[in-house]
N, C-alpha and C positions, 0 to 999 in steps of 0.2 A: 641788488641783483643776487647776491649771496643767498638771501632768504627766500626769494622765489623760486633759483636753482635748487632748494633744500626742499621746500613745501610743492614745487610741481617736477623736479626732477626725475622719481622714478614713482610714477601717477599709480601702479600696479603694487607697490610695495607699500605707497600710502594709503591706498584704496583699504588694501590690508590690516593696516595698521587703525585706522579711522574708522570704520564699516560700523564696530560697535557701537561705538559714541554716536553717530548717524542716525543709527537704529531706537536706539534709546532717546536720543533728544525729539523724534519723530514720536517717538510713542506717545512721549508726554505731552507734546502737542496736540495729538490725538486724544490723548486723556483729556487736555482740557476744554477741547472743542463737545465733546461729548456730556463732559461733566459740568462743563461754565462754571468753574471752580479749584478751586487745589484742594476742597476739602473733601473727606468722603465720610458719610454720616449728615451730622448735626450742626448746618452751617452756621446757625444763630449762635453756639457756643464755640465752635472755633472759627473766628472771624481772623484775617489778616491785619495785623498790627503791627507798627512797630519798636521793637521792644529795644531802649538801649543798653538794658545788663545783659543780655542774651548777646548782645555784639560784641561787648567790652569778653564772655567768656569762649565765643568764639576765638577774637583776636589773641585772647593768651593761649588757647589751645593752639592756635596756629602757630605762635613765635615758639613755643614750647618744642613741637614736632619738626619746625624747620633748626631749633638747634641754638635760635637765638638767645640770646640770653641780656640781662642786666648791662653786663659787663661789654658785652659787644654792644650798646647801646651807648653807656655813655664816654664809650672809645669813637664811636661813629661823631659824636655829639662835640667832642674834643678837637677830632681831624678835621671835623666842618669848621668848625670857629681857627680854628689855625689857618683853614685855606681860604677862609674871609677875610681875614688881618692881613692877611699874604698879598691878597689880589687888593687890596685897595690902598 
């Protein structure tokens, strides 16, 4: 209830807030419908693939930017196996 009170509660302020994101996810649907594609150019050389070190440096940019670190990793990794031993 809490989360539909928050996402439909004041429809005028979200409207607000959202419109952009609307706008832009709509374009690119439009892009794709017109383009039949994500590429623009030379579709034979940039084909859709996918790439697993492209995700592994995504994933560290992302832990990087959110703050994460090593150290809160194998903290996370410690209080997991403590609350397994715990619970059983």
């Amino acid at each position: 209830r809490i989360l539909f009170k928050i996402a439909f509660g004041n429809k005028s302020k979200n409207l607000k807030r959202y419109l952009s994101f609307f706008l832009i996810f709509v374009s690119f649907l439009m892009f794709l419908k017109t383009n039949k594609s994500l590429v623009l150019g030379d579709k034979t050389a940039h084909e859709v693939v996918l790439h697993f070190p492209q995700l592994c440096y995504f994933a560290a940019f992302a832990l990087i930017q959110t703050g994460f670190t090593p150290n809160d990793f194998i903290a996370n990794l410690k209080k997991t196996a403590t609350d397994i031993t715990k619970s059983h």
